[in-house]
N, C-alpha and C positions, 0 to 999 in steps of 0.2 A: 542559476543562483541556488547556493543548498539550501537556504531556509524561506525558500517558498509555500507558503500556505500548504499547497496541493502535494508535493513532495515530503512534505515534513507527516501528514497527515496519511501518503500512501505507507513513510515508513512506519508508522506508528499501526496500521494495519498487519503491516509484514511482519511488527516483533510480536503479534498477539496470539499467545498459545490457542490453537483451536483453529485458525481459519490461515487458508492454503490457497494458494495463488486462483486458484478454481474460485473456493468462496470470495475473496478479495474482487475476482474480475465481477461475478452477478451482484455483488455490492454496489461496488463503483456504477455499470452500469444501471441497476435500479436507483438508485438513488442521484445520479449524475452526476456523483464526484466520489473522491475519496473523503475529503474535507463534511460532504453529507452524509457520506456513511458512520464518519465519527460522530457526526449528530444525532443519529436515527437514535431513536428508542428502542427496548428491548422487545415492544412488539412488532415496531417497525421491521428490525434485525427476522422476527418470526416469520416474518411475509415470504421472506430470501428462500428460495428451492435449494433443500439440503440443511438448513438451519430450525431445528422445530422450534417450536413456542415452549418448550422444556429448558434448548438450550439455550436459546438466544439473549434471556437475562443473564446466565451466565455468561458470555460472549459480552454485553454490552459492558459487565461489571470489570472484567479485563482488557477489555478496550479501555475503558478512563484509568484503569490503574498502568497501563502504560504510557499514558497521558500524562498523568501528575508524578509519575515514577521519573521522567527527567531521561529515561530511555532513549527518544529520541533525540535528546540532544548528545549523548556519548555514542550512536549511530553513527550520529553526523561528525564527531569528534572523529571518530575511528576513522572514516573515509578519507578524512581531509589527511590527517596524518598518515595512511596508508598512499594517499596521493591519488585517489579513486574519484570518480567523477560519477554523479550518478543521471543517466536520463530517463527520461521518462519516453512512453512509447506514444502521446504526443506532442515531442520533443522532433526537431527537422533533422535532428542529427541518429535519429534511432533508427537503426539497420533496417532498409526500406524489405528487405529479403525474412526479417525475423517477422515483420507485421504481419505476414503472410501463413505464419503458420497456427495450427489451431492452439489456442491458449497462448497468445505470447506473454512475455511477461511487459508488467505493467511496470516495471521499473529494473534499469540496468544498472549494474556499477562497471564501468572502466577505467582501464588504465592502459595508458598510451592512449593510441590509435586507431579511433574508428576505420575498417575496412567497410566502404559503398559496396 
């Protein structure tokens, strides 16, 4: 489903200048979701290895302006109409072979055909 809580909330991670599939994963992880990492606070954000307490208000204030910027929903426009599908990595259908490497990514877009 594209407008899943947790999917909508990883792409609103991925469109925010500053933070990179690296940051995005000790986020998710510290915090145990994508959806709590959009909640965190800008000190909260500070705790993150690799995020100082300098930048991490900066970070939280582009994190909600891609929030209310509507971003993610012309994301998710683009997709549909592009005919992409997007999973998540845990999602049953995400390449059990990709999980396995270090940093995978936290979210896929395809089209066609998952190859197992």
């Amino acid at each position: 489903m594209q407008d899943d809580p947790e999917r909508r909330a990883l792409i609103a991670l991925m469109l925010t200048p500053g933070l990179g599939q690296t940051l995005i994963g000790r986020c998710v992880e510290a915090f145990g979701s994508a959806e709590a990492t959009l909640a965190a606070t800008g000190q909260q954000l500070g705790g993150i290895k690799g995020i100082s307490a300098n930048r991490a208000g900066e970070l939280k204030r582009k994190l909600d302006e891609v929030v209310r910027s509507g971003a993610v929903d012309r994301e998710l426009e683009a997709t549909h109409t592009a005919g992409v599908r997007l999973v998540q990595r845990d999602d049953g259908a995400y390449p059990k072979l990709l999980r396995h490497i270090p940093d995978p990514p936290l979210l896929l877009g395809v089209r066609g055909k998952l190859i197992e």
